[in-house]
gemmi code that builds the backbone of each chain (N, CA, C; Angstrom):
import gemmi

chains = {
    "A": [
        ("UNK", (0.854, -1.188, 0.000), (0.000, 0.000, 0.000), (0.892, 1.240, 0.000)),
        ("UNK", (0.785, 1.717, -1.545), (2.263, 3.335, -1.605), (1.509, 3.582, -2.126)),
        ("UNK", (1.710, 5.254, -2.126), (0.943, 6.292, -3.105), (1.910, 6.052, -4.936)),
        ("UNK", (0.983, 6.452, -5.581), (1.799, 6.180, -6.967), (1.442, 7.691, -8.037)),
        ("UNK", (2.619, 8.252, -7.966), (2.917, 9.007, -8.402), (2.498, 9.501, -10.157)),
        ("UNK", (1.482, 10.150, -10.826), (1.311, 9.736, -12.274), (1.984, 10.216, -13.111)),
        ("UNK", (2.861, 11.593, -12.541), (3.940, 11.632, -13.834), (5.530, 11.108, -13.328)),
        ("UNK", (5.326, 10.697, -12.071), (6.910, 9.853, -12.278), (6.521, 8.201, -12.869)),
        ("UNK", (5.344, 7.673, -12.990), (4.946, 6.855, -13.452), (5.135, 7.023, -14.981)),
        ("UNK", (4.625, 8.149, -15.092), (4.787, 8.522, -16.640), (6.026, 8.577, -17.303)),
        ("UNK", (6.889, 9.408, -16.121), (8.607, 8.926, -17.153), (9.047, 7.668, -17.073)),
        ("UNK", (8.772, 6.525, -17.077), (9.544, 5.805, -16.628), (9.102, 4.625, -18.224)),
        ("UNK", (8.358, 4.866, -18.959), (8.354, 4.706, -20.186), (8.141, 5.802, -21.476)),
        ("UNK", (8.523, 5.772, -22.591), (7.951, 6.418, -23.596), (8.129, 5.982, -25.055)),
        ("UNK", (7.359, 4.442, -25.275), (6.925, 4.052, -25.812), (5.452, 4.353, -25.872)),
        ("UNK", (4.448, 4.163, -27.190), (3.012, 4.699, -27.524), (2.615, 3.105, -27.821)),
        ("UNK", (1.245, 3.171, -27.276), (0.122, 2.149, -27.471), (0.768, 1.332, -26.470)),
        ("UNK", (1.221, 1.144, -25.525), (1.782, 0.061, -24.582), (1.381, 0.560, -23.361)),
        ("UNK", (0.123, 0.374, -22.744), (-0.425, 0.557, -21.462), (0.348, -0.350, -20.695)),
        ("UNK", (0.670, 0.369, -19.605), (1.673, 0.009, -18.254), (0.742, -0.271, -16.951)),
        ("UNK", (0.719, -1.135, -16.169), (-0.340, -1.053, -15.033), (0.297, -0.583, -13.486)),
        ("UNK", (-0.884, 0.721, -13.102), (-0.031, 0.635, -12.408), (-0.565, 0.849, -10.741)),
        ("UNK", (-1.903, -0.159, -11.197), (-3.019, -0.523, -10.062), (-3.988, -1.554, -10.161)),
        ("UNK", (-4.158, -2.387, -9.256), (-5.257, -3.433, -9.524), (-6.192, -2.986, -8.313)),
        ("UNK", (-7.729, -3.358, -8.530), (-8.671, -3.461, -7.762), (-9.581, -3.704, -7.615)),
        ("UNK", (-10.795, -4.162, -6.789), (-12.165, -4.999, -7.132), (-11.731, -5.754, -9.069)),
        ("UNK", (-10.836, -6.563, -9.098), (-10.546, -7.142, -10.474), (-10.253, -6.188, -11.692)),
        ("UNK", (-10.261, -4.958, -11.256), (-10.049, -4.000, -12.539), (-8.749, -3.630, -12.579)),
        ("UNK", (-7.989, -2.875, -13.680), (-6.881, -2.138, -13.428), (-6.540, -0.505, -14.013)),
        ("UNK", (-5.763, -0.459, -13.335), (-5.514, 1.234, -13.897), (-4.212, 1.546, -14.475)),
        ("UNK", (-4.416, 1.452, -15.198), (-2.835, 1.935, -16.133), (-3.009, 2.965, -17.080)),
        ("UNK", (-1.933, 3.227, -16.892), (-1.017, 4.276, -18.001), (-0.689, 4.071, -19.187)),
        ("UNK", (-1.240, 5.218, -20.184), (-0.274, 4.649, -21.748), (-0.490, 6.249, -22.598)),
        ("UNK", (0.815, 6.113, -23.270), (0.577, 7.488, -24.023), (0.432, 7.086, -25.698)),
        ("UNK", (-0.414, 7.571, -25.930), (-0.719, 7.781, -27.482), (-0.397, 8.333, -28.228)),
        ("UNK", (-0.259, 8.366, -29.687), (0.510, 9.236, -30.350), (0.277, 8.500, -32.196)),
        ("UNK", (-0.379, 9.018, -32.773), (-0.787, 8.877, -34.156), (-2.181, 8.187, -34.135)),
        ("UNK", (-2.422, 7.248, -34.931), (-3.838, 6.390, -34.906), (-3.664, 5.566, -34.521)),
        ("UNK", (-4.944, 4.859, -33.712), (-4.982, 3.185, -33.239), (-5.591, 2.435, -34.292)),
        ("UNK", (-5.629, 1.393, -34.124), (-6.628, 0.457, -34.376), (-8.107, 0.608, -34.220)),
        ("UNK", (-9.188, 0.534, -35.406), (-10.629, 0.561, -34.694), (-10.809, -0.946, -34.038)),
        ("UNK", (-11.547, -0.817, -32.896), (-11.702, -2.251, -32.207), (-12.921, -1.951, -31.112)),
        ("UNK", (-13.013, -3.279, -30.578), (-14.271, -2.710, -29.428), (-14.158, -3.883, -28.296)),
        ("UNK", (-14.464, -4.012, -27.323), (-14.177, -4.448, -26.264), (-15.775, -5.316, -25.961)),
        ("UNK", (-16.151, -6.675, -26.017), (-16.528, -7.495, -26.084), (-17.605, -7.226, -24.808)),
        ("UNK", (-16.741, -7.447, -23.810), (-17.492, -7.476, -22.347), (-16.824, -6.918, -21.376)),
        ("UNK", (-16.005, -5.317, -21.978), (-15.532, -4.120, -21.209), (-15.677, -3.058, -21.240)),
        ("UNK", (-16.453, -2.257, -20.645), (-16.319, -1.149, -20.023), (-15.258, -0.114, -20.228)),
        ("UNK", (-14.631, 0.752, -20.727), (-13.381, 1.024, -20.824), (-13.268, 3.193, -20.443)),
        ("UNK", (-12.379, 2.856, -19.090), (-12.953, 4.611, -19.129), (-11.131, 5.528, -19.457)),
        ("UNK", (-11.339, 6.365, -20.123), (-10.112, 7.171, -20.477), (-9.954, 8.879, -20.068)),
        ("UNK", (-9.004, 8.908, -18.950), (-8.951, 10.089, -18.244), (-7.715, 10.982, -18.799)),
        ("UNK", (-7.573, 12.136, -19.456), (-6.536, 12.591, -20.103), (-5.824, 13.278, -18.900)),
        ("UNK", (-4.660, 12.906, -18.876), (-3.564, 13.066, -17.830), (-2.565, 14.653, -18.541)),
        ("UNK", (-2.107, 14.361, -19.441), (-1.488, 15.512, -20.035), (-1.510, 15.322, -21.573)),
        ("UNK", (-1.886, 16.658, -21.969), (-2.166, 16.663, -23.631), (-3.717, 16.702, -23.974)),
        ("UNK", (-3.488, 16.083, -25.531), (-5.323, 16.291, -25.561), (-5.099, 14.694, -27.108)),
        ("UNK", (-6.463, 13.950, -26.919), (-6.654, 13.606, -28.473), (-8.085, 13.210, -28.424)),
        ("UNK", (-8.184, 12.715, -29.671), (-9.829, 12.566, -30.131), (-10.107, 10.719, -30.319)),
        ("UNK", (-11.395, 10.909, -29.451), (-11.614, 9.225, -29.819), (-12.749, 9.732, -30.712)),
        ("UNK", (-12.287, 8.888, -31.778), (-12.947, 8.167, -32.617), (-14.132, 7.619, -32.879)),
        ("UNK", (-15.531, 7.724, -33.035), (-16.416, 6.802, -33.233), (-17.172, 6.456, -34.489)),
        ("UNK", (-17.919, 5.540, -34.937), (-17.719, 5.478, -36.024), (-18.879, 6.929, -36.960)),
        ("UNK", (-19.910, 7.350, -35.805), (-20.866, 7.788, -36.419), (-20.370, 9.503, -35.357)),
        ("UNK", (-19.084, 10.188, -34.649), (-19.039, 11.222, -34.682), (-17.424, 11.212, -33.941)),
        ("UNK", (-16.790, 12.314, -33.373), (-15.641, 12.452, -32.791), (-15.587, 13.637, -31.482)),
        ("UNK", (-14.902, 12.823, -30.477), (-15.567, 13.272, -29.016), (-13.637, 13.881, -28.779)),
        ("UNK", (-14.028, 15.312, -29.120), (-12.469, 15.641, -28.395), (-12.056, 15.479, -27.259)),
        ("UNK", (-10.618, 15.480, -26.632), (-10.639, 14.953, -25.481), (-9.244, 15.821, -24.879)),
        ("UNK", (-9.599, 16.742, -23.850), (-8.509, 17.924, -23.186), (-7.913, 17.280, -21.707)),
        ("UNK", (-6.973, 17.676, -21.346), (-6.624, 17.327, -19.948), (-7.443, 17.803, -18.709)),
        ("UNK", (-7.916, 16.834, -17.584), (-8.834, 16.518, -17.151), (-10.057, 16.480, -17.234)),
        ("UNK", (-10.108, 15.969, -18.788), (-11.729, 15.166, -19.472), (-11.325, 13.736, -19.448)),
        ("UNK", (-12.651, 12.918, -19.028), (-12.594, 11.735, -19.502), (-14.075, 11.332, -19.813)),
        ("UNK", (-13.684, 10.009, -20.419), (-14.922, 9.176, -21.277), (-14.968, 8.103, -20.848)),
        ("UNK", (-16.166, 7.306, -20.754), (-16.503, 5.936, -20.654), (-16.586, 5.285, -22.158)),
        ("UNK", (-16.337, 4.269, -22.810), (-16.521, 3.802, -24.073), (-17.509, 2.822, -23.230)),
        ("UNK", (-18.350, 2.602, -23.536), (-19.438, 1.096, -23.178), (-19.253, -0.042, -24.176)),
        ("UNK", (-18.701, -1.022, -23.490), (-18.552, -2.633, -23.899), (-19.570, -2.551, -25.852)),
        ("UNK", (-18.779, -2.826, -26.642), (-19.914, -3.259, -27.599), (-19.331, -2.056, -28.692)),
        ("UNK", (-18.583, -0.958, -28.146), (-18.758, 0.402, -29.083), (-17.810, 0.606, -29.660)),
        ("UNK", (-17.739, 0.361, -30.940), (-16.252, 0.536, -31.757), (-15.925, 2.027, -31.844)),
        ("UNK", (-14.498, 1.901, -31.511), (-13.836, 3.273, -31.157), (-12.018, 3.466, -31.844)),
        ("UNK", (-11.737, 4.166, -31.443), (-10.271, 4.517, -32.296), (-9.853, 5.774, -31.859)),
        ("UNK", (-8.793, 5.680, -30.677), (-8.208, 7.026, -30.577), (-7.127, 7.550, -31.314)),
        ("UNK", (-6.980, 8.589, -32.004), (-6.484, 9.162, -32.703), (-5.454, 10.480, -31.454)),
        ("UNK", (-4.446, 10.496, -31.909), (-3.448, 11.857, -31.007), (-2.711, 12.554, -32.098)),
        ("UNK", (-2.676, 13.573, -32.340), (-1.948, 14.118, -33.259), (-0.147, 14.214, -32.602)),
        ("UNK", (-0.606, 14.787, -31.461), (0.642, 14.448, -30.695), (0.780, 13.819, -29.548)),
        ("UNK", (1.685, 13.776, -28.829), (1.527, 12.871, -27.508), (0.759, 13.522, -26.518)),
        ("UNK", (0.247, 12.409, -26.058), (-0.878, 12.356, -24.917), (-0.616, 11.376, -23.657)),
        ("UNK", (-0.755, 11.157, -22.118), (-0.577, 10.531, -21.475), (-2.365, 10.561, -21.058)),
        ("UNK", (-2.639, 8.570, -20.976), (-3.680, 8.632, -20.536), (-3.873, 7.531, -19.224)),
        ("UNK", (-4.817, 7.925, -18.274), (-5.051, 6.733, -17.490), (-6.267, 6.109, -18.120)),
        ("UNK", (-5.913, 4.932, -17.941), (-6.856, 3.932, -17.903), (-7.866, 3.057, -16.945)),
        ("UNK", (-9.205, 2.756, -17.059), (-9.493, 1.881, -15.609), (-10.623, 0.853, -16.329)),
        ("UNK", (-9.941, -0.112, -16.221), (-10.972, -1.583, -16.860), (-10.321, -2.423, -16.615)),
        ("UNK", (-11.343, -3.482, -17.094), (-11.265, -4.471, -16.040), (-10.153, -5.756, -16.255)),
        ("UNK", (-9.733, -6.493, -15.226), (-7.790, -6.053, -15.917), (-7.975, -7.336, -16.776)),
        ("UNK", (-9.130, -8.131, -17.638), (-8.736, -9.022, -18.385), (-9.026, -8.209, -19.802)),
        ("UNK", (-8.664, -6.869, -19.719), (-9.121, -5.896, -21.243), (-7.829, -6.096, -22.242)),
        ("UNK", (-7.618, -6.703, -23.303), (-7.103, -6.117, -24.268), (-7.073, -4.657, -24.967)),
        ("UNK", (-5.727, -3.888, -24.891), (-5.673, -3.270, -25.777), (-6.386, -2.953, -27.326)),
        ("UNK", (-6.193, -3.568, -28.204), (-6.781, -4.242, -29.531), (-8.311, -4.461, -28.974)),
        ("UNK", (-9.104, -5.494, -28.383), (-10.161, -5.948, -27.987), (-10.637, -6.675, -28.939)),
        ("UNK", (-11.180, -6.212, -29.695), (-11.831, -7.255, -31.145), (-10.862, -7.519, -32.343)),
        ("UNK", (-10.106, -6.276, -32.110), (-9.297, -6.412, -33.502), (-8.045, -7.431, -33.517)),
        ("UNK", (-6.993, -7.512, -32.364), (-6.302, -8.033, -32.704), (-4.938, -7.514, -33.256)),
        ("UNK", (-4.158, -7.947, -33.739), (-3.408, -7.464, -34.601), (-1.824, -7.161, -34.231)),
        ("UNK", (-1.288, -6.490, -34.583), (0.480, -6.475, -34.255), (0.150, -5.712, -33.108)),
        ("UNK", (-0.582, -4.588, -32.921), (-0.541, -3.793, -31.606), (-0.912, -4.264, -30.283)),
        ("UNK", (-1.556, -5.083, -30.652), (-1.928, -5.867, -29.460), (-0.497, -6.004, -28.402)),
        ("UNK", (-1.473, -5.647, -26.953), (-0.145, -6.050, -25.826), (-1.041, -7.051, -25.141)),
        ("UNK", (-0.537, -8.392, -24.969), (-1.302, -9.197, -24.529), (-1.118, -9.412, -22.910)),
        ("UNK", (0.125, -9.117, -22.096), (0.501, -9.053, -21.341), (1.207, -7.618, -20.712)),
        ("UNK", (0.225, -6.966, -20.521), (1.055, -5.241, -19.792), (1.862, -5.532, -18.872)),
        ("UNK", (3.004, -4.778, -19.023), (4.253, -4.831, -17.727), (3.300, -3.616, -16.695)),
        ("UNK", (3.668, -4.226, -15.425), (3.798, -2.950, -14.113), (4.624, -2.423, -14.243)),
        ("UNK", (4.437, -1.308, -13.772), (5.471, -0.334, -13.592), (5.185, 0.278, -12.335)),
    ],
    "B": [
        ("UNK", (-23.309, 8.720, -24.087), (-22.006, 8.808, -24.386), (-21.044, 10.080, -24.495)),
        ("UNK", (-20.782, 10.671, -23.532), (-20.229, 11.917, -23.685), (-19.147, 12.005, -22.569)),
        ("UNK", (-18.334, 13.362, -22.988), (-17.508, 13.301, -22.169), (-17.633, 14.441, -20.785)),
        ("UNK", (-16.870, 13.914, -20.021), (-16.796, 14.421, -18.406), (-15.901, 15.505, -18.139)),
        ("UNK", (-15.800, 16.487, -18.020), (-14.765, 17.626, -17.335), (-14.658, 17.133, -15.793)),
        ("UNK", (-13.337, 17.219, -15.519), (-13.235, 17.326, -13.948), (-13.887, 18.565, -13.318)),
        ("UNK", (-13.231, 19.246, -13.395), (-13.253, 20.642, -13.226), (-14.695, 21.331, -13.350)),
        ("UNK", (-15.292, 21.242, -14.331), (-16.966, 21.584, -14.237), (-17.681, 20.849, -13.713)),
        ("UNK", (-17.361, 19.559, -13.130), (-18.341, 18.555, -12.252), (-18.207, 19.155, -10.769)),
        ("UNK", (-16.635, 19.567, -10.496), (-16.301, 19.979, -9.186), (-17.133, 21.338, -8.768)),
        ("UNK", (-16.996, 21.817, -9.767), (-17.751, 23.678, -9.724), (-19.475, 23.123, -9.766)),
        ("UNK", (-19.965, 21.967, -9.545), (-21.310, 22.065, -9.293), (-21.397, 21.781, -7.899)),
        ("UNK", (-20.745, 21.524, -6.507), (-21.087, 21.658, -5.550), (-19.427, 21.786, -4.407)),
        ("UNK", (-20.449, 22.270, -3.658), (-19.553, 22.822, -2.327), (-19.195, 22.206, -1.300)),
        ("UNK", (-20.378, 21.071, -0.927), (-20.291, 19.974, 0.282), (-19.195, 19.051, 0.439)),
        ("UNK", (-18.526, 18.976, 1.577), (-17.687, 18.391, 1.815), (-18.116, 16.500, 2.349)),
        ("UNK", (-17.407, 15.869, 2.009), (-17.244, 14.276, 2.632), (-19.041, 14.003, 1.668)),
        ("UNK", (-18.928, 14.583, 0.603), (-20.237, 14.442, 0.198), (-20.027, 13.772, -0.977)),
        ("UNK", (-19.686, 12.450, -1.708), (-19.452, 11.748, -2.929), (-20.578, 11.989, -4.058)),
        ("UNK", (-20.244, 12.509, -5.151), (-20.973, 12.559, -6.509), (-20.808, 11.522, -7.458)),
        ("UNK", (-21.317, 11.135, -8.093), (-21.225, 10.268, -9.040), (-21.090, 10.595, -10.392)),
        ("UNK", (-19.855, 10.278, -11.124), (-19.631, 11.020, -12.719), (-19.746, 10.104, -13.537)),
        ("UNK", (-19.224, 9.076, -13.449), (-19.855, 7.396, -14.244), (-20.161, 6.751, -13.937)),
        ("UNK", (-20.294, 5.279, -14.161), (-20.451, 3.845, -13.645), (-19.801, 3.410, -15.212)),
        ("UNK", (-18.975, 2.433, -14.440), (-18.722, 1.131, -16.007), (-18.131, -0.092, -15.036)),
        ("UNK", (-18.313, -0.656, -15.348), (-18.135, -2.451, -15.008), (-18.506, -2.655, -13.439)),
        ("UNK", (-19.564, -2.288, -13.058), (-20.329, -2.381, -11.720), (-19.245, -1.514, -10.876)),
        ("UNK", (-18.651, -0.366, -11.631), (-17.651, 0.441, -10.623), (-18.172, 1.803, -10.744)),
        ("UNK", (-18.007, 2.849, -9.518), (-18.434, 4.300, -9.894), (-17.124, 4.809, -9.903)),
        ("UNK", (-17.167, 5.842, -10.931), (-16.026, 7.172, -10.436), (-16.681, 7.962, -9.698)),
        ("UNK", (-16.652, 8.658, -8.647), (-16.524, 9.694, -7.678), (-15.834, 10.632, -7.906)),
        ("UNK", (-16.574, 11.872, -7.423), (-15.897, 13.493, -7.321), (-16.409, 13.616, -5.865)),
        ("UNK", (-15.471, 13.983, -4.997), (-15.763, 14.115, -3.962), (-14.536, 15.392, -3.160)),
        ("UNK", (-14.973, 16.026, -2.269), (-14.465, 17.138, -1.401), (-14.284, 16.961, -0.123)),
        ("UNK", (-13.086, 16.897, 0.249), (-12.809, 16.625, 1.765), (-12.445, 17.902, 2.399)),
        ("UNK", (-12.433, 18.230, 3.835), (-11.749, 19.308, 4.321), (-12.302, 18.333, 6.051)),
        ("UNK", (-10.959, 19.099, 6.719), (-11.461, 18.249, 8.288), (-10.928, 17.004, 8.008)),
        ("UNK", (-11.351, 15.966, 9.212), (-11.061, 14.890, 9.478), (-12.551, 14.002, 9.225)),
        ("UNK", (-12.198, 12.757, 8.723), (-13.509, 12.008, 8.641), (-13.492, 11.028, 9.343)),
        ("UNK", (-13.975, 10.624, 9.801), (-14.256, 9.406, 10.431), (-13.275, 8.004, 10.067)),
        ("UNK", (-12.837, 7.448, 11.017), (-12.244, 5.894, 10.884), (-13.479, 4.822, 10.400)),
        ("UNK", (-13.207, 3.772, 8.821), (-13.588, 3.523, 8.673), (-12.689, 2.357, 8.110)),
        ("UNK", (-13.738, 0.991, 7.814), (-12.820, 0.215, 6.915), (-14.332, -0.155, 5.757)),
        ("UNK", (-13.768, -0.910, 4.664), (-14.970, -0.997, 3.689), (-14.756, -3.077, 3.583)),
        ("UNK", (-16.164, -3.584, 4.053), (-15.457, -5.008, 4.229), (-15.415, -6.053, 2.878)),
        ("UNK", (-16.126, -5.377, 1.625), (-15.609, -6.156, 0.338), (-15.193, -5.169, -0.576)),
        ("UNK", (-14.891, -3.880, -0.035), (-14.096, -2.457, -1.451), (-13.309, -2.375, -1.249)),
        ("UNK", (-12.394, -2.526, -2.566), (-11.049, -1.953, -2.390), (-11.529, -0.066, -2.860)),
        ("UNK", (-10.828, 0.833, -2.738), (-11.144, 2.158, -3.023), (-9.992, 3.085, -3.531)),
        ("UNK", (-9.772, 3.459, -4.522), (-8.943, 4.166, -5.123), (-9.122, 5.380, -5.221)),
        ("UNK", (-8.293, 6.063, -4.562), (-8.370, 7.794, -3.957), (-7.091, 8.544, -5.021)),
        ("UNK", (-7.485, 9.748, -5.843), (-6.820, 10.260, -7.130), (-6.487, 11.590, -6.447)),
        ("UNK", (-6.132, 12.413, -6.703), (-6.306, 13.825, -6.686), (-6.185, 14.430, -7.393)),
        ("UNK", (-7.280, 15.134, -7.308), (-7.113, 16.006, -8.514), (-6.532, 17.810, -8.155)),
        ("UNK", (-7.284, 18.280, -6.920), (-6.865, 19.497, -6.736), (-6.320, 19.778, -5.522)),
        ("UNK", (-5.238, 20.183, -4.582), (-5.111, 20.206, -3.144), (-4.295, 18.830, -2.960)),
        ("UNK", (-4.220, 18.601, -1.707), (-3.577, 17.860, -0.692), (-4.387, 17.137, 0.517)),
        ("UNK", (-4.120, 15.789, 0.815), (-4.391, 15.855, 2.150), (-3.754, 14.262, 2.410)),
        ("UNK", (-3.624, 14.143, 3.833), (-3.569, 12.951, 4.381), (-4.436, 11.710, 4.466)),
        ("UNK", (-3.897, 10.730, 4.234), (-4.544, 9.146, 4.315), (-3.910, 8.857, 5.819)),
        ("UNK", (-4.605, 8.702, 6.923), (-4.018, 7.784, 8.095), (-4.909, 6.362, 8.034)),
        ("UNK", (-3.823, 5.627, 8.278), (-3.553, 4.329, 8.768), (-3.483, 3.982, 10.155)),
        ("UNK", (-3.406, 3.138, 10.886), (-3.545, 2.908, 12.498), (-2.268, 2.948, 12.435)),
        ("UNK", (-1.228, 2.780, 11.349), (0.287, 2.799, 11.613), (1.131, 3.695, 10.819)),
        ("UNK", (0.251, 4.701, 10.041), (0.973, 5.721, 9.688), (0.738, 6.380, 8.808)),
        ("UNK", (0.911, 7.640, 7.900), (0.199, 8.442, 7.544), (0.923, 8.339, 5.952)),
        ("UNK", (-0.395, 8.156, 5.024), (0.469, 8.778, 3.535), (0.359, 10.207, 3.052)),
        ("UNK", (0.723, 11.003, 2.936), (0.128, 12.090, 2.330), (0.251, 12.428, 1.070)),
        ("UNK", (-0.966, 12.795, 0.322), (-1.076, 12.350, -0.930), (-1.447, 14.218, -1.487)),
        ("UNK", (-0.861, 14.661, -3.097), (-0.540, 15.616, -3.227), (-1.422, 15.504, -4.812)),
        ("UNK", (-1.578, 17.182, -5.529), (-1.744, 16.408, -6.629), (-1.457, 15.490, -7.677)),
        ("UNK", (-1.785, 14.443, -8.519), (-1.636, 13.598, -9.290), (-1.021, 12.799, -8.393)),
        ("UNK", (-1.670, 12.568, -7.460), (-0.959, 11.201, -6.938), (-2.477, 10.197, -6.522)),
        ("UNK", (-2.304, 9.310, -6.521), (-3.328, 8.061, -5.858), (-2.596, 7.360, -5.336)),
        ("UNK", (-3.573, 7.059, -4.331), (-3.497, 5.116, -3.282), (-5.094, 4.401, -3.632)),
        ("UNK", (-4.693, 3.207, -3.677), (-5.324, 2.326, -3.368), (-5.468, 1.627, -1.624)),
        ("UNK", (-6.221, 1.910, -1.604), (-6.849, 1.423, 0.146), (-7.392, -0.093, 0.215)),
        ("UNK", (-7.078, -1.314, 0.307), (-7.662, -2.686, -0.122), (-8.868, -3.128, 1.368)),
        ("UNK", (-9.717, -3.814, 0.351), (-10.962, -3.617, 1.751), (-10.102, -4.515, 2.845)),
        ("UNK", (-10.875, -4.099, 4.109), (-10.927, -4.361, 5.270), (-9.840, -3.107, 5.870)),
        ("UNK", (-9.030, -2.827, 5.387), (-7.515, -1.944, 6.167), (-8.620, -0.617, 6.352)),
        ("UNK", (-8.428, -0.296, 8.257), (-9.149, 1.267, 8.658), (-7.942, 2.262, 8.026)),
        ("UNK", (-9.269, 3.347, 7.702), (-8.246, 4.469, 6.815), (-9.242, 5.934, 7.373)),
        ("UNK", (-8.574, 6.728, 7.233), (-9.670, 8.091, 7.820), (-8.338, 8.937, 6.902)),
        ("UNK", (-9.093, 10.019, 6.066), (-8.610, 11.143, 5.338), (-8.693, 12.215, 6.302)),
        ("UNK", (-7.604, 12.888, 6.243), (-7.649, 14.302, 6.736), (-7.430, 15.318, 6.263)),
        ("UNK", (-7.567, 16.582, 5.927), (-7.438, 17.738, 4.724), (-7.565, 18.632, 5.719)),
        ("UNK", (-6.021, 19.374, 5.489), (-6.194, 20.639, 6.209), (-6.978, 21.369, 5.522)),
        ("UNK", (-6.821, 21.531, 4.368), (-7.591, 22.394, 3.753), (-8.348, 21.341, 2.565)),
        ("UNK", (-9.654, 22.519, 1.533), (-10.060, 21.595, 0.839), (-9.359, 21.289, -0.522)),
        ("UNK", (-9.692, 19.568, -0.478), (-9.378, 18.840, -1.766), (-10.122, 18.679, -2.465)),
        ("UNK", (-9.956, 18.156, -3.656), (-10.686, 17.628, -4.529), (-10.132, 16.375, -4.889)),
        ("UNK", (-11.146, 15.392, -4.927), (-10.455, 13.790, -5.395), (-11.418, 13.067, -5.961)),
        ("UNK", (-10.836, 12.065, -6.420), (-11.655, 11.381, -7.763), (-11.301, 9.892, -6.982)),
        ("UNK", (-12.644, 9.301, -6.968), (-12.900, 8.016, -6.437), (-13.105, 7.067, -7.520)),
        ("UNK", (-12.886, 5.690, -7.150), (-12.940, 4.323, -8.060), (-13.238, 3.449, -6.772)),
        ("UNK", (-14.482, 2.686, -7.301), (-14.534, 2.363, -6.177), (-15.896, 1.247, -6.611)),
        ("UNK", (-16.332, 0.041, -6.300), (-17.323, -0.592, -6.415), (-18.546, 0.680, -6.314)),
        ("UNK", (-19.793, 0.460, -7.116), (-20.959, 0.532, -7.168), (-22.060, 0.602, -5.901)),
        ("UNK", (-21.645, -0.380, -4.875), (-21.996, -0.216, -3.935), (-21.313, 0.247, -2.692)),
        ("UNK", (-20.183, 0.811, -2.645), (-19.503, 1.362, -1.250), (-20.102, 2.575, -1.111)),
        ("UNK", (-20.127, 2.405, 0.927), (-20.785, 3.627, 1.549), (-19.680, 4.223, 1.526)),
        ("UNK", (-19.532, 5.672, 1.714), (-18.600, 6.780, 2.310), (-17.921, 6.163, 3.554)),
        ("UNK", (-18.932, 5.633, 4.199), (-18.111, 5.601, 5.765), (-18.048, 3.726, 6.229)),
        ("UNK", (-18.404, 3.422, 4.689), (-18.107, 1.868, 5.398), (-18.690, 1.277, 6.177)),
        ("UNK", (-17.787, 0.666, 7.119), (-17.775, -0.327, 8.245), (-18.660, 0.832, 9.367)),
        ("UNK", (-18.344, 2.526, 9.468), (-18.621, 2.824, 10.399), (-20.199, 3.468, 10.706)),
        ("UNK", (-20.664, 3.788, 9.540), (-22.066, 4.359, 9.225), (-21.824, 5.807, 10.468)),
        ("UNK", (-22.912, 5.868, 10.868), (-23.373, 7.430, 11.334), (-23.547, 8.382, 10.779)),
        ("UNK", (-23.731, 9.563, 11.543), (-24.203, 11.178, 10.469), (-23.724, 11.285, 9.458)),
        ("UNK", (-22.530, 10.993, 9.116), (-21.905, 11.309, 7.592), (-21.717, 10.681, 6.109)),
        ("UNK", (-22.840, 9.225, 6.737), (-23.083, 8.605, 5.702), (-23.862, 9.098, 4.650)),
        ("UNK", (-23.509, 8.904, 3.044), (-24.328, 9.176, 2.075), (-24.605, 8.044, 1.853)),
        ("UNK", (-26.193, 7.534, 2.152), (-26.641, 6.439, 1.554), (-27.058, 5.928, -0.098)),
        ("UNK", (-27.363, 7.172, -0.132), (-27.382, 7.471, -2.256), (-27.197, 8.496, -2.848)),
        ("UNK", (-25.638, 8.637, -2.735), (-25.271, 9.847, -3.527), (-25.325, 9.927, -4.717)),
        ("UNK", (-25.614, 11.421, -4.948), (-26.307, 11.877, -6.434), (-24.996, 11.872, -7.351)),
        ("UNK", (-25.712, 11.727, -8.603), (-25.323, 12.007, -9.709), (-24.997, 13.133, -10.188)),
        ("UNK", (-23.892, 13.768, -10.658), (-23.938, 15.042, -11.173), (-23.701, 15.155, -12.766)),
    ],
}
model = gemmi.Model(1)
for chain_id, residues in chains.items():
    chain = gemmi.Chain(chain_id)
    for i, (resn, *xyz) in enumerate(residues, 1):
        res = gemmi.Residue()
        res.name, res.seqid = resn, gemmi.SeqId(i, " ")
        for name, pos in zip(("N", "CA", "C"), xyz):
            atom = gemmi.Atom()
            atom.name, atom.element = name, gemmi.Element(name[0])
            atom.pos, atom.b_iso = gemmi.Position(*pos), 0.0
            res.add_atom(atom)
        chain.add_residue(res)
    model.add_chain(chain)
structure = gemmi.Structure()
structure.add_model(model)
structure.setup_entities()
């Protein structure tokens, strides 16, 4: 039980699309990941997925509009909703779902992190 | 489906030890909540509870010792461990936390919110 720090958490990688965890609880987790160009469109099966902008700004994606996104805004995506965040530049975001979430989710693909490191 | 400002959820109320509700996703709420003073010793006997900050400072005591938590920092509190927040002055913090946890837990009395609102 330590307090965890979110931008010394934050230097301690800077690689994009590679969420870092860097909390578990009631089965969920909270991690860190910074973004930077386009993702993958994908959607999350039977997750919940909420995204809190830590520093920077980018736009998620949906298929039928685009929800900008500034530092201290966040969004819930609801299980089922194909999405795609887009960053023009870097962004640090927290994450909180539930910790059997894929990155990718439906899609798959090279980006996929199937196993997030702690940090 | 829309997105959340911290900051304009906080500017809708003044009450202290008083939890708001800004989402729900995977049977979990986020919380906006305002501390100032000391709250009550409590433990939560199936929540774990994840305490963020967003604006200000204040203390987490433990029966064995104190974290003090600043902005951008979080703890995780795992159920059963007694914890009581103290804020010299007021904070602002962002809760994660099961769907069903009281404010005061294990300890109930006057300062329980039995169904805190939505903002």
């Amino acid at each position: 039980m330590h307090k965890i720090n979110l931008a010394e958490k934050l230097a301690l990688f800077s690689t994009h699309w590679d969420p870092k965890i860097v909390a578990e609880l009631n089965g969920q987790h909270v991690k860190l990941v910074k973004f930077r160009g386009e993702f993958v469109w994908h959607h999350h099966e039977h997750e919940d997925e909420l995204f809190l902008v830590v520093h920077g700004s980018f736009d998620m994606h949906f298929r039928d509009r685009v929800v900008p996104l500034r530092e201290g805004e966040m969004l819930v995506v609801p299980r089922g909703v194909e999405h795609r965040p887009v960053a023009d530049a870097e962004v640090s975001v927290l994450l909180f779902e539930p910790a059997a979430t894929l990155n990718t989710g439906s899609a798959g693909g090279d980006k996929t992190i199937a196993r997030p490191d702690w940090i």
